[in-house]
Every structure is written in C-alpha cells, then in structure tokens.
N, C-alpha and C positions, 0 to 999 in steps of 0.2 A: 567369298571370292573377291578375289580385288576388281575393281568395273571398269579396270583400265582393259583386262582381256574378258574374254568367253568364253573362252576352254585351254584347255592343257592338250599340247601335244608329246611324246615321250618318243626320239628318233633311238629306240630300241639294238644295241650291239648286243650280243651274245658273251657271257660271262665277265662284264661288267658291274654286275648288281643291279642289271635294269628290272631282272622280278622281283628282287625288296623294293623297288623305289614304286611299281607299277602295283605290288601290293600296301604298299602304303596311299595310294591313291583309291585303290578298290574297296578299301575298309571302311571309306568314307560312304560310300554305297551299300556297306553291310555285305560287302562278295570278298572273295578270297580265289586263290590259286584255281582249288579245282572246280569252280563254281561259272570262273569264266573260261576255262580249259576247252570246252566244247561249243563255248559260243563267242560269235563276232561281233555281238551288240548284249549289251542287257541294263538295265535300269535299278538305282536300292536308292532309297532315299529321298528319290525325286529328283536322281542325276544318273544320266544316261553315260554308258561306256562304250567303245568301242576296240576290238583287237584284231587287228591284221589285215583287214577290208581295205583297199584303198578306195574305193570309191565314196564309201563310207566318211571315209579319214577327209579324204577332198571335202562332200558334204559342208562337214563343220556342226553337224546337229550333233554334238556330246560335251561331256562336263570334261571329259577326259577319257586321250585314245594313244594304242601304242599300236607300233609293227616294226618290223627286220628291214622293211622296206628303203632301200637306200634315199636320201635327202633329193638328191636329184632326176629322182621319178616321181616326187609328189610335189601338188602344188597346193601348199594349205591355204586354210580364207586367212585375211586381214584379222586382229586383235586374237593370233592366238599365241600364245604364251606355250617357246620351245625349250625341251630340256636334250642336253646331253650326258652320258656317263662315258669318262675315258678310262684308260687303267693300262701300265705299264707293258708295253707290248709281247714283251718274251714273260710274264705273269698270264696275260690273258690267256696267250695260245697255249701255254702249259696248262692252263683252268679249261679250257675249249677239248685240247686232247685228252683230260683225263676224262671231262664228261661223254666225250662219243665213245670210249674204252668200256666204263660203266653202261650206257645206255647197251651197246651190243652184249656185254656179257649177262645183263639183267632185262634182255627186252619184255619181262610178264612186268615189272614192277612199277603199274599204270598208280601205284598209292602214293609211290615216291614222287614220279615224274609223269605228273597227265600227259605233258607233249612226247612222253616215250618216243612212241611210233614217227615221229617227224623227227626226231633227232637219230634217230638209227637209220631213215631213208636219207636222210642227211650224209652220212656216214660212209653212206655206198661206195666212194671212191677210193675205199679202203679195200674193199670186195677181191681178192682175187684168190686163184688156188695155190695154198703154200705147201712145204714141204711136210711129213710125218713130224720133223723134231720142231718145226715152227709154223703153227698154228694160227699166229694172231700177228698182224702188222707192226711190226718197231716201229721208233719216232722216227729213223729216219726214213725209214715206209709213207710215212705219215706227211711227210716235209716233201718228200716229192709229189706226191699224190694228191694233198690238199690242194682245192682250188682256189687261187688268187683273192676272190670275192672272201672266202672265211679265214684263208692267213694275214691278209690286210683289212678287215672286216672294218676296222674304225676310219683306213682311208677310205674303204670303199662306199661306205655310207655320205661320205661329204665331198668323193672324186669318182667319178666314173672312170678317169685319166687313170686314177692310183698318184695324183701327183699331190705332193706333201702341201707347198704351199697355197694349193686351190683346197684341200681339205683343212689346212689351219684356217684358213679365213671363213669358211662355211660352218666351222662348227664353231667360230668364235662368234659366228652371227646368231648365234641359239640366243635363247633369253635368259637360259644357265646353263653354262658350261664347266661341269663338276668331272668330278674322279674318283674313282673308287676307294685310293687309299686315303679319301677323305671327305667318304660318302655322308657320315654323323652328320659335320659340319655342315655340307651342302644342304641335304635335306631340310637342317633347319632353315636354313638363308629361302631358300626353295618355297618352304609355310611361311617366313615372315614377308616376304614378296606377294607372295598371293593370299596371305591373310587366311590361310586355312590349317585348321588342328591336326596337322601329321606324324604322325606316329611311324619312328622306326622300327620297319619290320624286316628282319634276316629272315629269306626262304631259299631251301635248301641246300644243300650240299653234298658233294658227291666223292665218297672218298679213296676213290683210284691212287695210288701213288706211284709217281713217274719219276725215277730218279737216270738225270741227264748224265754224261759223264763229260767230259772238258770239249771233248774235241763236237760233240753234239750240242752244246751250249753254243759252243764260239759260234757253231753255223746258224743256230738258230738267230742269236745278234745281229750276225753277218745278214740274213736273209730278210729281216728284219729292221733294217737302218731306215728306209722309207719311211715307216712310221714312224720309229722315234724320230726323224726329223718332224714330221708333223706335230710330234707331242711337244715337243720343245720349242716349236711356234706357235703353240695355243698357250702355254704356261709365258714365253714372251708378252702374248699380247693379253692373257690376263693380268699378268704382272704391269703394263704399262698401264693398264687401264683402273687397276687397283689405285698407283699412284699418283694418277691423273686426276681421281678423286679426292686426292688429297687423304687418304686411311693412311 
C-alpha cells in the first residue's frame, strides 16, 4: 500500500461497477461477494474491511470500506485515498431499472444477488395495484415514481442541492475519478497508485431486457440533463488536469 494513504475509501453508486471494483479490493483479503453480503466489518489477510457502517467508515480503522452513503453525510479521516465510478447517465438508470425488474421478479435468488432483499425493499416505489392486463410497472411507471436520490444517484452522492456544478467539483475531489466505460484502465491506474496487485473482477449481471422506444428515450435525456451536465464537468476538469500534467 502506498504510505502516502491508510485506507481506501470506495463512494459506492449503484450500477456503475462499484461491486467489480469493491470485489477487486476484497480478494485482496481472501473474501468475495457473498462472504461480505451479511457483514459490515470483517478481516482476511491481515486487512480489515468495512461495508455500509457509517460510523464505522468515519472510524478510519480499515484497509478498505465502501457504502451508498451519499459524500456529504460522511466525514472521512485525513490520508484516505477516495475512489469514484461514473457512467453515462441514461446507461445507468436503464442498468438500475432492469436490476430492480429482475430483483422483484426473482426475490428467492439470494445465489445470484445476496443484497436480493434490500434491492426489492428498494423497489417499493414501484408498489401499487394494477390492472388484470398490466401486472408490472412500465418505464414510464418507473420515471415517475422513482425517487430523486436513485434517478440522480451520482448527483446525489456529491450534491445534496442535486446541483451539477457542486457535484462536478466534489467528485473531482476524489483521489480517482473513473468510469465505467473505462473501468479496465482505471483500475489499473487505481493499483499503480496505490501500489497494490488488483485484479479485475466482473460480478454480476442481471439480464432484464428493457427495450425504450423513441418518445421514452428522449424523456428519459430530457429528465436526465442535470447529470450529464455534471458528467461533462468532471471529464472537463479531468481533461484539464490530464493536461496540466503535461500527458
């Protein structure tokens, strides 16, 4: 581990690849997916973990700790080393919706998805009584009814406002600021930073298929601009900063 930090923090979005990145860190401890599934602390190797605790997370006592927990309810200690995953906003929420789809249609399948039961309680907003010919929420069910916090999920981790340029700046403050459609790369940048043997690991997948048609696409963009303005002032200010170093 590099001696510049102490631990690793992982500011955890939903359907970014934050469980391949947080499994790549747990392997290093000899754990895996469903090993930490039911606990908030545990130890392999001689390196302590934590998941979802805040108080825990505050602490500072671990090698490496993740949570959902948005950026501006935690206040971590001094020399820790933070990561982000971003990922193209109308990609997430279509990855987001097909997984709460899957979750409620398959609530026994604790093999596939240990957090099952927390993503179907999740889900609830979905909940209401439909008709004999329609059974199950449509997207645009789904676009109404979702809350603010999981259709902005990557503003809402770095704005409590939801406002673009107070979340470009917070998560460009991370220690790596990565993206999904170029998770490979990060990761390694990610181990040569921290001087540690990371292995990439892809954990699951959920294979709902949601096919949008035009006029539900353009809303979902539409509803969705906030972020991508966000995303477009994090790739600005990683781009200045690229070549401010002269790369």
């Amino acid at each position: 581990m590099n001696p510049q930090y102490r631990r690793v923090y992982h500011f955890h979005i939903r359907k970014t690849a934050g469980t391949s990145l947080n499994a790549a860190f747990w392997a290093l401890g000899g754990l895996d997916l469903r090993a930490m599934a039911s606990r908030q602390e545990a130890e392999g190797n001689g390196l302590r973990f934590v998941r979802g605790n805040p108080r825990l997370i505050e602490a500072g006592d671990y090698f490496y700790a993740n949570s959902h927990q948005p950026a501006h309810a935690l206040t971590l200690p001094p020399e820790t080393y933070t990561i982000a995953i971003l990922r193209d906003p109308v990609a997430r929420v279509l990855s987001y919706y097909r997984y709460l789809l899957w979750a409620r249609r398959n609530p026994g399948a604790r093999d596939e998805e240990p957090f099952i039961d927390e993503v179907v309680a999740e889900s609830s907003f979905l909940d209401r009584r439909f008709s004999l010919r329609r059974r199950e929420a449509t997207f645009r069910d789904f676009l109404e009814r979702v809350p603010a916090e999981h259709l902005f999920a990557q503003l809402h981790m770095f704005s409590a406002r939801l406002d673009p340029a107070e979340a470009a700046a917070n998560a460009l403050a991370c220690s790596a600021t990565c993206f999904t459609e170029t998770y490979a790369a990060d990761l390694a940048r990610i181990a040569a930073e921290l001087e540690l043997g990371l292995t990439e690991m892809r954990e699951r997948g959920f294979g709902e298929r949601v096919e949008l048609d035009e006029d539900e696409r353009e809303l979902l963009c539409e509803r969705l601009a906030p972020e991508y303005a966000m995303i477009e002032r994090v790739r600005e200010g990683l781009d200045a900063a690229y070549d401010g170093a002269g790369r």
